[in-house]
N, CA, C and O atoms as a MOPAC input file, in Angstrom:
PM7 MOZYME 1SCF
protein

 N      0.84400 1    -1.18600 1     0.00000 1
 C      0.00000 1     0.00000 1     0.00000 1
 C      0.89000 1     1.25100 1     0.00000 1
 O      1.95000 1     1.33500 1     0.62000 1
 N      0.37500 1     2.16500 1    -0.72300 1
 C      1.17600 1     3.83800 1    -0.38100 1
 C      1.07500 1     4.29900 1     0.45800 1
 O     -0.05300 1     4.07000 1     0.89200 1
 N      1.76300 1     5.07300 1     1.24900 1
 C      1.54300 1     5.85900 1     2.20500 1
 C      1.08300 1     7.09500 1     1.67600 1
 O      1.31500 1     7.63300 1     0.59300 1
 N      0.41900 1     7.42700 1     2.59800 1
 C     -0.57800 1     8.95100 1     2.14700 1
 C      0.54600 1     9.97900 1     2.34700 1
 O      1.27400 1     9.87100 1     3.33400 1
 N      0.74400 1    11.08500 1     1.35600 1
 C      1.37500 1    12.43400 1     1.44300 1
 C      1.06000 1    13.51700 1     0.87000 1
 O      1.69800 1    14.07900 1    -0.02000 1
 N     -0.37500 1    14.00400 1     1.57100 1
 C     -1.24900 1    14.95100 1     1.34900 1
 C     -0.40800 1    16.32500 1     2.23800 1
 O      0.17100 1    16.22700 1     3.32000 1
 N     -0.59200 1    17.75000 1     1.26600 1
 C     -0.32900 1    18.47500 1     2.34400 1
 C     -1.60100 1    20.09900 1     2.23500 1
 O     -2.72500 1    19.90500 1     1.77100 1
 N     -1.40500 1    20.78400 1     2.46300 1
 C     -1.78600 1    21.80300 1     2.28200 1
 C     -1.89000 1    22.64600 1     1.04600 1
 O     -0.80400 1    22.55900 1     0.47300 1
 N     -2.68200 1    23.39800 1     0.39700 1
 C     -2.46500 1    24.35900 1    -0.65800 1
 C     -0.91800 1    25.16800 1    -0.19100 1
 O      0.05800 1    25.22900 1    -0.93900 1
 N     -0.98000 1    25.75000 1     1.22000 1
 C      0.23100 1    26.68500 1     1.12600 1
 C      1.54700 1    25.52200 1     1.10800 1
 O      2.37200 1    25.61000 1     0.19900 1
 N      1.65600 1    24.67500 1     1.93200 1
 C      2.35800 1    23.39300 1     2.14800 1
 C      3.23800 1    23.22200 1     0.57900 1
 O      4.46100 1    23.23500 1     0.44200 1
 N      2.25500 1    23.07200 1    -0.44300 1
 C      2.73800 1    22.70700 1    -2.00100 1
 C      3.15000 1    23.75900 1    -2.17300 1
 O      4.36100 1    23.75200 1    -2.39400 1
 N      2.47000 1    25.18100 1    -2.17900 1
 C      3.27600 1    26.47800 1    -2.87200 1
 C      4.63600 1    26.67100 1    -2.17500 1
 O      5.46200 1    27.48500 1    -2.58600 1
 N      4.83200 1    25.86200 1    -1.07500 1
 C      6.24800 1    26.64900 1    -0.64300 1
 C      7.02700 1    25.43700 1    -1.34500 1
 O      8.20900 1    25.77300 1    -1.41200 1
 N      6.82600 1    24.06600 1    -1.93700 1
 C      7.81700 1    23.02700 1    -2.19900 1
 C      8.13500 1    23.03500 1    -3.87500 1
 O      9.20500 1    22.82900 1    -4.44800 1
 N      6.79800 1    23.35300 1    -4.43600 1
 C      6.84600 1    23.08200 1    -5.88900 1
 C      6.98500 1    24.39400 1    -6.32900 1
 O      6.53500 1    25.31500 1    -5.64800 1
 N      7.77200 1    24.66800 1    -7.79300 1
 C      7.94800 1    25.73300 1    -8.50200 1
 C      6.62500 1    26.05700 1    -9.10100 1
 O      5.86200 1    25.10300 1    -9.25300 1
 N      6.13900 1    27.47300 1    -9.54000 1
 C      5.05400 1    27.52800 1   -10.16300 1
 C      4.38200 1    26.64000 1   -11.08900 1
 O      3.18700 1    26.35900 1   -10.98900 1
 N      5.08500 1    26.23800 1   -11.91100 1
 C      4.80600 1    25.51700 1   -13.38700 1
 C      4.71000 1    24.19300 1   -12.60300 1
 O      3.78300 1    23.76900 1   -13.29300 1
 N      4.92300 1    23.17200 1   -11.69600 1
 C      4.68800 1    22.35400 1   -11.00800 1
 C      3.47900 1    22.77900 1   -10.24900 1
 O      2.45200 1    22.11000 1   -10.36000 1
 N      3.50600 1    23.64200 1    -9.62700 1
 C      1.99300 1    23.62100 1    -8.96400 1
 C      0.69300 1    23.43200 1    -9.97100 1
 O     -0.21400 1    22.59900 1    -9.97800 1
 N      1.02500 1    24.68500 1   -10.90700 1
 C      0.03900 1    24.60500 1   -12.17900 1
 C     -0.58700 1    23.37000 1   -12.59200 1
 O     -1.77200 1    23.04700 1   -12.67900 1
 N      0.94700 1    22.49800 1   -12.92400 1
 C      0.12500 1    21.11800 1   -13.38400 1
 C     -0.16600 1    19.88400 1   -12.26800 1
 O     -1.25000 1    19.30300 1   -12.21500 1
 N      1.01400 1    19.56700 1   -11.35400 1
 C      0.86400 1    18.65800 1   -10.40900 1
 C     -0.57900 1    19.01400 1    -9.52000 1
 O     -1.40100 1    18.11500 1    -9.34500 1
 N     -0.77400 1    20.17200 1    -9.06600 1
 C     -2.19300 1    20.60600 1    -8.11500 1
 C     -3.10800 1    21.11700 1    -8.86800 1
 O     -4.21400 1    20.60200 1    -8.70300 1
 N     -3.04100 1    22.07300 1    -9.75400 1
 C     -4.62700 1    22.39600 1   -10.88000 1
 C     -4.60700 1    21.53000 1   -12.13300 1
 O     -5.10400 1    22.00200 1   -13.15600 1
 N     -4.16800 1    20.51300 1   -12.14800 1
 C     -4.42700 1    19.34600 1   -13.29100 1
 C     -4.04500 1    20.42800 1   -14.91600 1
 O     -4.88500 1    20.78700 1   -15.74100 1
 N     -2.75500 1    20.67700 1   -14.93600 1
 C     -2.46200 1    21.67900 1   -16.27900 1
 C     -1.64500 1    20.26400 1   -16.93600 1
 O     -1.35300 1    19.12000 1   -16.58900 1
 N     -1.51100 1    21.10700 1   -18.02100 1
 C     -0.50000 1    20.86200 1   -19.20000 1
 C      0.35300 1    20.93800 1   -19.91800 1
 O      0.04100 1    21.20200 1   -21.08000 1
 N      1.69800 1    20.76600 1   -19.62300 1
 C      2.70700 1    21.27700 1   -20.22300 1
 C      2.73400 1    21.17100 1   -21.63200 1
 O      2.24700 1    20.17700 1   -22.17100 1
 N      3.44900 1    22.43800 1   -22.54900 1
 C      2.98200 1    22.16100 1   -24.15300 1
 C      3.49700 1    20.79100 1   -24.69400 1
 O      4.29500 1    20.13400 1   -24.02600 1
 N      3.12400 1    20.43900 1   -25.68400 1
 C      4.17600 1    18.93600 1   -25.90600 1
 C      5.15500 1    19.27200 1   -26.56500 1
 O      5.31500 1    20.37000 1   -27.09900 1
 N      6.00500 1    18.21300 1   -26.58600 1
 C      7.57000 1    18.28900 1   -26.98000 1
 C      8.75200 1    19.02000 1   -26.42300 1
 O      9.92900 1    19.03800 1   -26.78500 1
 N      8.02800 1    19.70900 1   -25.29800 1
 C      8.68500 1    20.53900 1   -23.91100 1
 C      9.49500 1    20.01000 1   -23.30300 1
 O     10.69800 1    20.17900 1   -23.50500 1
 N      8.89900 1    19.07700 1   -22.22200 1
 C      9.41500 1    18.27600 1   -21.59100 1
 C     11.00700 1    17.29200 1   -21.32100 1
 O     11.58900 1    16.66500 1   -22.20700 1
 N     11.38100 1    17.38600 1   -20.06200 1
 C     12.97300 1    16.54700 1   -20.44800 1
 C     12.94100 1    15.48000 1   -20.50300 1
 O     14.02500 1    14.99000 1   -20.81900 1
 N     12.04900 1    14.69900 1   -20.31500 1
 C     12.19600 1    13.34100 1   -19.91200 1
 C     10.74500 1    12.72200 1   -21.16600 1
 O      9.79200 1    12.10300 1   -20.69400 1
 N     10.83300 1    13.03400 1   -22.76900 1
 C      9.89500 1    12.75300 1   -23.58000 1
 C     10.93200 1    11.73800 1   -24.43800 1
 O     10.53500 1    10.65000 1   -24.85700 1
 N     12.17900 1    12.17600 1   -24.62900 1
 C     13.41400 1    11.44600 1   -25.39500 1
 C     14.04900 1    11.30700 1   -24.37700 1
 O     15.21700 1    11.42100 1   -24.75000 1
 N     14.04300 1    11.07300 1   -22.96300 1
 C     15.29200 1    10.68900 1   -22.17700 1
 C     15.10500 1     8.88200 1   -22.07600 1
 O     14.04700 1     8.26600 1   -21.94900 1
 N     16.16500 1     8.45900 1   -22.15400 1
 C     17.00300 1     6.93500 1   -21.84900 1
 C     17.17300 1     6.94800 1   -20.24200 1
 O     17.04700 1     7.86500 1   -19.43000 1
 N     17.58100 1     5.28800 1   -20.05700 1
 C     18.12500 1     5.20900 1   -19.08500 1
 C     17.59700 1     4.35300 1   -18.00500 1
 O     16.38700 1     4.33300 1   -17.77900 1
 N     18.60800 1     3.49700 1   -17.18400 1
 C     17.67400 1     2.64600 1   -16.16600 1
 C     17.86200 1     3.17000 1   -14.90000 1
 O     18.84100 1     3.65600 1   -14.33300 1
 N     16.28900 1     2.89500 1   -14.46100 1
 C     16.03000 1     3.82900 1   -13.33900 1
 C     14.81800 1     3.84100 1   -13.09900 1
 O     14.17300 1     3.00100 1   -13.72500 1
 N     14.10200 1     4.67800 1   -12.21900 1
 C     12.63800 1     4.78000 1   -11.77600 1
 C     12.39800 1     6.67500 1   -12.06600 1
 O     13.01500 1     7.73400 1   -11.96000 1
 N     10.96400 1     6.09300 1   -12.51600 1
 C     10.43700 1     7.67400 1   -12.76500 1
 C      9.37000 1     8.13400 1   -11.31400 1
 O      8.30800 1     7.59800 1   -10.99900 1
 N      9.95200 1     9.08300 1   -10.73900 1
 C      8.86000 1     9.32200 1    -9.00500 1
 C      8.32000 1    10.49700 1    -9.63300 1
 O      8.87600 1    11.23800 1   -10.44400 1
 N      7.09500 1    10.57100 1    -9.12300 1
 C      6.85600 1    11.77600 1    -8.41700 1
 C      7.37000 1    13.31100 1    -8.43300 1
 O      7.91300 1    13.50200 1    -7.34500 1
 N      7.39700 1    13.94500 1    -8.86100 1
 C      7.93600 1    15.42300 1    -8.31100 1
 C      7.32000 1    15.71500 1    -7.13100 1
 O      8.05700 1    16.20900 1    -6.27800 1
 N      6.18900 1    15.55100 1    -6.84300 1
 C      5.86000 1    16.23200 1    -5.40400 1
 C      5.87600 1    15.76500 1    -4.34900 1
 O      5.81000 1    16.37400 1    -3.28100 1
 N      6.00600 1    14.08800 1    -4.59900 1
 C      6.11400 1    13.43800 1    -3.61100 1
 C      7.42000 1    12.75000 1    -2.87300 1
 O      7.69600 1    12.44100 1    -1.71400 1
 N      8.10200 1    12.67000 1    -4.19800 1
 C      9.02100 1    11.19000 1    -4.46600 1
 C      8.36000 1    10.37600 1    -4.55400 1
 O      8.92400 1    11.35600 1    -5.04100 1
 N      7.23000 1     8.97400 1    -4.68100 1
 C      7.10300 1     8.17200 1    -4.51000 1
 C      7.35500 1     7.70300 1    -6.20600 1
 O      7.10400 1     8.45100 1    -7.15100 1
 N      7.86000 1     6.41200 1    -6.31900 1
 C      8.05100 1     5.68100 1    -7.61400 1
 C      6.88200 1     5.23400 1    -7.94600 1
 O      6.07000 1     4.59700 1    -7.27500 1
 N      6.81600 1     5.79900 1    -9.59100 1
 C      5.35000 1     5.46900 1   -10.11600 1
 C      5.53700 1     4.46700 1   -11.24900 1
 O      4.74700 1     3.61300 1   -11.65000 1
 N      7.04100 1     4.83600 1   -11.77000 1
 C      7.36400 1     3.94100 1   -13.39100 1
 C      8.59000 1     3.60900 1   -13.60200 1
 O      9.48400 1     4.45400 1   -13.56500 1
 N      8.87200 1     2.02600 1   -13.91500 1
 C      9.59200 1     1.86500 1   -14.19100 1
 C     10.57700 1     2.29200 1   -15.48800 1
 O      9.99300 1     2.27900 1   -16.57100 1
 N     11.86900 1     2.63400 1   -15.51100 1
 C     12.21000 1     2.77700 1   -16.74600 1
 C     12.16000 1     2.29500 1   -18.36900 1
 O     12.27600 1     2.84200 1   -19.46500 1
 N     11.87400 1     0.70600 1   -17.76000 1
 C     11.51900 1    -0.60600 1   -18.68700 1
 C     10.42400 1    -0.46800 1   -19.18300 1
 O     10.23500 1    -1.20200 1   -20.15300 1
 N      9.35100 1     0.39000 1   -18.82300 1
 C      7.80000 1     0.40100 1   -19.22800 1
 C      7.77200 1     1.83300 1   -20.23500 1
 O      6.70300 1     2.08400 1   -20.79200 1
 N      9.03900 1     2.82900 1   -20.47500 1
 C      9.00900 1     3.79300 1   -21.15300 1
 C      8.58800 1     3.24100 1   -22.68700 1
 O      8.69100 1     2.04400 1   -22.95500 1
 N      8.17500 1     4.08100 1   -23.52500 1
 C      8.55500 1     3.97200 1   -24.70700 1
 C      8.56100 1     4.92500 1   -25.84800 1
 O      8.74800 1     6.02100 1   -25.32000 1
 N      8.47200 1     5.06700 1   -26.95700 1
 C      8.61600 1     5.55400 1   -28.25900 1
 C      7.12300 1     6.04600 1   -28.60200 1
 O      6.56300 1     5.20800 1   -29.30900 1
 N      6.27900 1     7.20500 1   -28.29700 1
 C      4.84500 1     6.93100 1   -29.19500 1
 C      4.71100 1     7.87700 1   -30.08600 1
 O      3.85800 1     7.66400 1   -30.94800 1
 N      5.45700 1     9.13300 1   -30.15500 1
 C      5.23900 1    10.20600 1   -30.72400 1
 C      4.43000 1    11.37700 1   -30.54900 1
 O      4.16900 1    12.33900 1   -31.27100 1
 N      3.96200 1    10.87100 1   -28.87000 1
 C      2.59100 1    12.06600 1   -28.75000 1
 C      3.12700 1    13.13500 1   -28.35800 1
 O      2.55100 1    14.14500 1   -28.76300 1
 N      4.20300 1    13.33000 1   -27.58600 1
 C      4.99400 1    14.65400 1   -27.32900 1
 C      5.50900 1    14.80100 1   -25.65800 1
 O      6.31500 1    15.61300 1   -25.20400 1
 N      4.91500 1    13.95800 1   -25.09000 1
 C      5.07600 1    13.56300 1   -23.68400 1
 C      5.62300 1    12.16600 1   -23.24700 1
 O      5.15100 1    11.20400 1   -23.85200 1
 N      6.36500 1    11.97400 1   -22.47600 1
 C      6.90200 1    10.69100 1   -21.81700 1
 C      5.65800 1     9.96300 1   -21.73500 1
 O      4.63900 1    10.25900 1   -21.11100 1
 N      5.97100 1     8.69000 1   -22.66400 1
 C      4.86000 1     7.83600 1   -22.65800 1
 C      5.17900 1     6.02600 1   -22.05300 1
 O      6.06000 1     5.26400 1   -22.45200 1
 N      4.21300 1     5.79600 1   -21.09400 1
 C      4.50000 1     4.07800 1   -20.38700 1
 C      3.45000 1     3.57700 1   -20.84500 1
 O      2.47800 1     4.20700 1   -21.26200 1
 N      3.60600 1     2.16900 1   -20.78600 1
 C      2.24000 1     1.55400 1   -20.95600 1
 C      1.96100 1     0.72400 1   -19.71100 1
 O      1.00300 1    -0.03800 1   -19.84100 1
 N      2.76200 1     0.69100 1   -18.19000 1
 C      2.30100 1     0.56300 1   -17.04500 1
 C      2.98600 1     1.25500 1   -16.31400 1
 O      3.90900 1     1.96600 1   -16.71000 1
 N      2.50900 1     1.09800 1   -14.79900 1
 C      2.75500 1     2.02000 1   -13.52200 1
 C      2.92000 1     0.40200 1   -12.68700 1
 O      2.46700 1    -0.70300 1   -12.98700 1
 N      3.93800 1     0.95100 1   -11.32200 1
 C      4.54100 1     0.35500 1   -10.58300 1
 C      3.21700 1     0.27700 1    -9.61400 1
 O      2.77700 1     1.24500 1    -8.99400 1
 N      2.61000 1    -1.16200 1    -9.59200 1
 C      1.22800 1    -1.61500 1    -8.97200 1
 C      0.83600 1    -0.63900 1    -7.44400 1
 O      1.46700 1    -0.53800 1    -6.39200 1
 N     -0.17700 1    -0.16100 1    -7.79000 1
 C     -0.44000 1     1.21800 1    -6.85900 1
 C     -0.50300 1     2.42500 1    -6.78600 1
 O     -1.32700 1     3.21900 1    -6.33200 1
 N      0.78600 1     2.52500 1    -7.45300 1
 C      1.61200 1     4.01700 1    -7.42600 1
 C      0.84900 1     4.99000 1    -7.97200 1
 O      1.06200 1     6.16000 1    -7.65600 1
 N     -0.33500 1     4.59600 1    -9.03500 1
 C     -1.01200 1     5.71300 1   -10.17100 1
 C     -2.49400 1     5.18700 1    -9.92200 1
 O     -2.87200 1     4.02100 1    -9.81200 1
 N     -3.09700 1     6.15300 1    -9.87400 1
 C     -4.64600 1     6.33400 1    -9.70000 1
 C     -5.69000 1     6.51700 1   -10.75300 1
 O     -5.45100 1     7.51600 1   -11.43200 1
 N     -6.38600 1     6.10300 1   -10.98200 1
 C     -7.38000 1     6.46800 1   -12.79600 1
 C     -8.88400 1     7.23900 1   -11.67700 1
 O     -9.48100 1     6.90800 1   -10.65300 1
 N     -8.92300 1     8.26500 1   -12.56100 1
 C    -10.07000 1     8.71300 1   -12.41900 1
 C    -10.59900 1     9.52300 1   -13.88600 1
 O     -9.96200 1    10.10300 1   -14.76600 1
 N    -12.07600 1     9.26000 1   -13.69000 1
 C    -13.02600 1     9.76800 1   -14.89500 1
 C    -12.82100 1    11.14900 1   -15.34200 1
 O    -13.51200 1    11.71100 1   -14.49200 1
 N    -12.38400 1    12.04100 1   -16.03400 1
 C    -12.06400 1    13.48600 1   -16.42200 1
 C    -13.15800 1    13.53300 1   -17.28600 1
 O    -13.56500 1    12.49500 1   -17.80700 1
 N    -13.64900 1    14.54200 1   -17.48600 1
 C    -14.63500 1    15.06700 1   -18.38500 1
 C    -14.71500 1    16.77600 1   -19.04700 1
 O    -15.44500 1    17.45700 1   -19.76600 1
 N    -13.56300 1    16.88300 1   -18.33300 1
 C    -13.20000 1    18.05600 1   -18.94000 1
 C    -13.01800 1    18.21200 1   -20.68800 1
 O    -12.93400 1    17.34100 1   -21.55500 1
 N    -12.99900 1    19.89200 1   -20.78500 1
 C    -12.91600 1    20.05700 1   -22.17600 1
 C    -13.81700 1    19.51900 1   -23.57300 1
 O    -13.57000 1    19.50300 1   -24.77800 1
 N    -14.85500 1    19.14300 1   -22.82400 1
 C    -15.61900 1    18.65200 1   -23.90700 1
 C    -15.52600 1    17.21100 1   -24.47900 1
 O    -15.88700 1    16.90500 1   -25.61500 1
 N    -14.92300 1    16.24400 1   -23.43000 1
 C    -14.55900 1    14.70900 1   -24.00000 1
 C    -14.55500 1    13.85500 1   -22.78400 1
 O    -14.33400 1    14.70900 1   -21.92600 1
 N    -14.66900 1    12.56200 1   -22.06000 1
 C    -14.17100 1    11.55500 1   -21.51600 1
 C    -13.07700 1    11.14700 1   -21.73600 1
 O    -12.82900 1    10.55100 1   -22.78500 1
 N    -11.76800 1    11.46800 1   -20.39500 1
 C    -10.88500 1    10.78400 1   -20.24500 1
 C    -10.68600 1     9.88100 1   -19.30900 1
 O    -11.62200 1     9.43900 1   -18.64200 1
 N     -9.19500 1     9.42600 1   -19.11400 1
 C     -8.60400 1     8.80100 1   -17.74600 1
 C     -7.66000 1     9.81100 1   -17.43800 1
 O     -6.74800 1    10.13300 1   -18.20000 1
 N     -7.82800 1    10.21400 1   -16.54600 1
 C     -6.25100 1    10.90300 1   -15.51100 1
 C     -5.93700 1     9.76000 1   -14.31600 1
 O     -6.41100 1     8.99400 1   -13.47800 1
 N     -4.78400 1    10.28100 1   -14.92800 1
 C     -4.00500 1     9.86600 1   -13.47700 1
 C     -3.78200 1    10.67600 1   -12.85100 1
 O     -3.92600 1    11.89200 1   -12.97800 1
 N     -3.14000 1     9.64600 1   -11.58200 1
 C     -2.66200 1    10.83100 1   -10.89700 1
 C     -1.83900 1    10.34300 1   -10.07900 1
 O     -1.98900 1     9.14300 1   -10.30900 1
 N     -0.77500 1    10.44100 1    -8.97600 1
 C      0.19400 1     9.91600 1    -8.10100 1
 C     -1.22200 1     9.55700 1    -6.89700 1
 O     -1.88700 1    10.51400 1    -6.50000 1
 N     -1.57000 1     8.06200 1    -6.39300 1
 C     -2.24000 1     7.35000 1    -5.15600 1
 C     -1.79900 1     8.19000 1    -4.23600 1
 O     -2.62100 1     8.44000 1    -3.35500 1
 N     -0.45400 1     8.86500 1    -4.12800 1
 C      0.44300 1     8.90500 1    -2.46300 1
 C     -0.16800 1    10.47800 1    -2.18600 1
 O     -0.65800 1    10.82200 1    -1.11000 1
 N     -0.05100 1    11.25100 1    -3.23700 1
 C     -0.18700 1    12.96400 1    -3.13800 1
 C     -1.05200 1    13.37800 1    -4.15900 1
 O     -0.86900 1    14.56900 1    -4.41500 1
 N     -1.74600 1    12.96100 1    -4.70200 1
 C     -2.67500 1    13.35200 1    -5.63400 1
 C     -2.36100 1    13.85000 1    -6.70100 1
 O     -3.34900 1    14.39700 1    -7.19000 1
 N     -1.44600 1    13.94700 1    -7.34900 1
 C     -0.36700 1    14.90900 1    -7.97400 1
 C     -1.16200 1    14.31700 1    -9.45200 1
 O     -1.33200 1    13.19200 1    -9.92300 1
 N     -1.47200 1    15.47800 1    -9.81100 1
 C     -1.72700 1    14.96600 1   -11.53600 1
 C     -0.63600 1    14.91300 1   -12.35700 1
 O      0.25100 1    15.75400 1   -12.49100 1
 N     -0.82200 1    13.48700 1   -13.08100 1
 C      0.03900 1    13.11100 1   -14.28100 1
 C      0.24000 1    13.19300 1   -15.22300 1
 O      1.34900 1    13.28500 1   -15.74900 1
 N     -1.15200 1    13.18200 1   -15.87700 1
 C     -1.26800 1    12.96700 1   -17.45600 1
 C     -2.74300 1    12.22900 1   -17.64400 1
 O     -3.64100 1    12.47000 1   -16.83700 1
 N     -2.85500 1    11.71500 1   -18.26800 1
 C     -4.18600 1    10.40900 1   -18.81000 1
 C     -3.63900 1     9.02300 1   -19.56700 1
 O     -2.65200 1     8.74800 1   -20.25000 1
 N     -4.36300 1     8.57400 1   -19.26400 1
 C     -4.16500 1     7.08900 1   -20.02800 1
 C     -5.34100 1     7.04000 1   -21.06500 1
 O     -6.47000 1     7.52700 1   -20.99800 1
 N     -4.62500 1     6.17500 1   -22.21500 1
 C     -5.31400 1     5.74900 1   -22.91200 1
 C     -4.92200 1     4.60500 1   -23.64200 1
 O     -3.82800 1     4.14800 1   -23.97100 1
 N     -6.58200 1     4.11700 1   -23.88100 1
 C     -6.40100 1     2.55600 1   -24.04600 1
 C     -6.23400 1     2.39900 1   -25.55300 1
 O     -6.21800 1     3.28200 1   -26.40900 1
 N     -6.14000 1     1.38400 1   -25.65700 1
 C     -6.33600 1     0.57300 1   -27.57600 1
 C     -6.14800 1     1.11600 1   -28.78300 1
 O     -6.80100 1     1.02200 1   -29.82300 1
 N     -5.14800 1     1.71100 1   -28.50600 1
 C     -4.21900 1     2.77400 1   -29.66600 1
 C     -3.35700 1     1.63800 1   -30.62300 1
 O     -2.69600 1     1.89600 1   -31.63000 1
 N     -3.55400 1     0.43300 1   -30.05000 1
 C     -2.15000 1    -0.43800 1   -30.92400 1
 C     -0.98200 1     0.08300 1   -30.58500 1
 O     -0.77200 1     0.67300 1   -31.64400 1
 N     -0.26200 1     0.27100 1   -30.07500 1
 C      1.19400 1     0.33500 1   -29.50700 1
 C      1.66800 1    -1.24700 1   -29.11300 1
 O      1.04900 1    -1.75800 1   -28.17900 1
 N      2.44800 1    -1.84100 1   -29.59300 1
 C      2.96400 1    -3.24400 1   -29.44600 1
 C      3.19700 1    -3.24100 1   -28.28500 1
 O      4.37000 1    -3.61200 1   -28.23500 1
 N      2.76700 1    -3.02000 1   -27.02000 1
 C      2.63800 1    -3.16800 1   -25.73100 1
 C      1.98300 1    -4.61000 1   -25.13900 1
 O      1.30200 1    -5.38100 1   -25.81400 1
 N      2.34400 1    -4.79300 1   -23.73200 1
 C      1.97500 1    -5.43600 1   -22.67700 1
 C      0.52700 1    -5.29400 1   -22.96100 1
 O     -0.23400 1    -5.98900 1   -23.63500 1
 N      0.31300 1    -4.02000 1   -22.14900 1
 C     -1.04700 1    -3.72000 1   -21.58300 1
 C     -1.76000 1    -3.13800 1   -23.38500 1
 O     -2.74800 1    -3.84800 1   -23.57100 1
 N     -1.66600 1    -2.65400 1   -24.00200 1
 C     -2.10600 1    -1.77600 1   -25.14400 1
 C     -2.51600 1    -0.39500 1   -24.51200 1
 O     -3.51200 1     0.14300 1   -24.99500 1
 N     -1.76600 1     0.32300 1   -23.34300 1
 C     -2.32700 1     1.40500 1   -22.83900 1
 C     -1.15900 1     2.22600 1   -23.06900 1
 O     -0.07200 1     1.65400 1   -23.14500 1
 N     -1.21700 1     3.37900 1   -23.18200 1
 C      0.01000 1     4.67000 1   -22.91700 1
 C     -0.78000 1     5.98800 1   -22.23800 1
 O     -1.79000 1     6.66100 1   -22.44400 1
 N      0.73800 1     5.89000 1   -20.96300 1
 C      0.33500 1     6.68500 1   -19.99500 1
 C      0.81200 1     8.02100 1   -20.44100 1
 O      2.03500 1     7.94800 1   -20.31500 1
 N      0.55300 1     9.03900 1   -20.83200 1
 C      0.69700 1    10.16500 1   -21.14300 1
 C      0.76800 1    11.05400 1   -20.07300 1
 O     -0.21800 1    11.54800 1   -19.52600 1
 N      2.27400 1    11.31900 1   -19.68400 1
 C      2.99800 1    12.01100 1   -18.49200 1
 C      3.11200 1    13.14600 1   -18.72100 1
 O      3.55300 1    13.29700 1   -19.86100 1
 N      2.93400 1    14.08600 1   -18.19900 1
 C      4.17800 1    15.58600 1   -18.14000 1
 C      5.07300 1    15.49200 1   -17.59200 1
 O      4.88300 1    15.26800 1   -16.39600 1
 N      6.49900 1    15.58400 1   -18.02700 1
 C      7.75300 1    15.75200 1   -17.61100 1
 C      8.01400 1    16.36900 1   -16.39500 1
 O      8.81600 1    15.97100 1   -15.55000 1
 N      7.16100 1    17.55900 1   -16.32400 1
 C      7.09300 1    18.06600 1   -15.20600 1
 C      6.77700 1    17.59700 1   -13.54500 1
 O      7.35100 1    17.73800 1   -12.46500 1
 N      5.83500 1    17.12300 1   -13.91600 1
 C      5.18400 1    16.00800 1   -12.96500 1
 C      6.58000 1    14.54500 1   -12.53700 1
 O      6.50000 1    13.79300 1   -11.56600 1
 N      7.50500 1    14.53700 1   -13.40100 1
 C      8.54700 1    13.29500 1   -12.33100 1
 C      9.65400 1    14.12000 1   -12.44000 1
 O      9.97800 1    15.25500 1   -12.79100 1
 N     10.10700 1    13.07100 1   -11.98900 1
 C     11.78400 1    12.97800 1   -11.26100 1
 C     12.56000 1    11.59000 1   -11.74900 1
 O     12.35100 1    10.61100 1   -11.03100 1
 N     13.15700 1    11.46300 1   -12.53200 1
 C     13.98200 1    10.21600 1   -12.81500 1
 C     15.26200 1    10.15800 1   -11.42100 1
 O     16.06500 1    10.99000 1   -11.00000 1
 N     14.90400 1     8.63100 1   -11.00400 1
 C     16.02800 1     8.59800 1   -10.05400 1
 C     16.59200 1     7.10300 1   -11.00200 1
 O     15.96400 1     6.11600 1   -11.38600 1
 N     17.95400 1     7.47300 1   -11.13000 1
 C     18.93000 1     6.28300 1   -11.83600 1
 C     19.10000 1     5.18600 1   -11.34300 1
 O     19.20900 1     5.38100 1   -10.13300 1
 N     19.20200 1     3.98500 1   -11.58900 1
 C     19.60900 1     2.79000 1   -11.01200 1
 C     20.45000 1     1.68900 1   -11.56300 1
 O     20.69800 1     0.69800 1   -10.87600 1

């Protein structure tokens, strides 16, 4: 199970940089192809920015072209699905289980030669690659 690491509105404004609050706490969007970690390599775990907690393995990255760091699973727990309906459509968001931290959305049955057939559509902003 995760441990809970909920804090305060002021709590987050004093830890996260603006552009992290924006998206990790008001569910934003970084533009695509922004991001550092959309072409980054490497073995290791992808956490959290607001929390630390590990959400993705490095092994689950891949290649999709959407403009954001894309997985097709999360480290059992770590990521949360909830119904979005914003903007005029039905999605999935995620989000970090531990801190609520918005991620991105998932989506299913795109054909990507995947495990699952899902890609998790991250903002860069939203992790932290720790190396291993």
């Amino acid at each position: 199970m995760v441990e809970s690491k909920t804090k305060s509105v002021s709590e987050w404004r004093a830890i996260l940089s603006p552009e992290q609050f924006r998206i990790l706490r008001e569910k934003g969007t970084e533009p695509p192809r922004t991001g550092k970690y959309e072409n980054h390599g490497g073995e290791g775990v992808y956490a959290c920015a607001g929390c630390g907690t590990p959400l993705y393995k490095s092994n689950t990255k891949f290649k999709s072209g959407c403009g954001w760091p894309a997985f097709f699973d999360a480290i059992p727990g770590a990521v949360s699905r909830h119904e979005d309906q914003t903007h005029g459509m039905v999605r999935t968001e995620i989000t970090c289980t531990a801190c609520g931290g918005h991620l991105g959305h998932v989506f299913k049955g795109e054909g990507f030669p995947t495990t699952t057939d899902e890609r998790h559509c991250v903002n860069s902003i939203s992790l932290n690659f720790q190396e291993q």
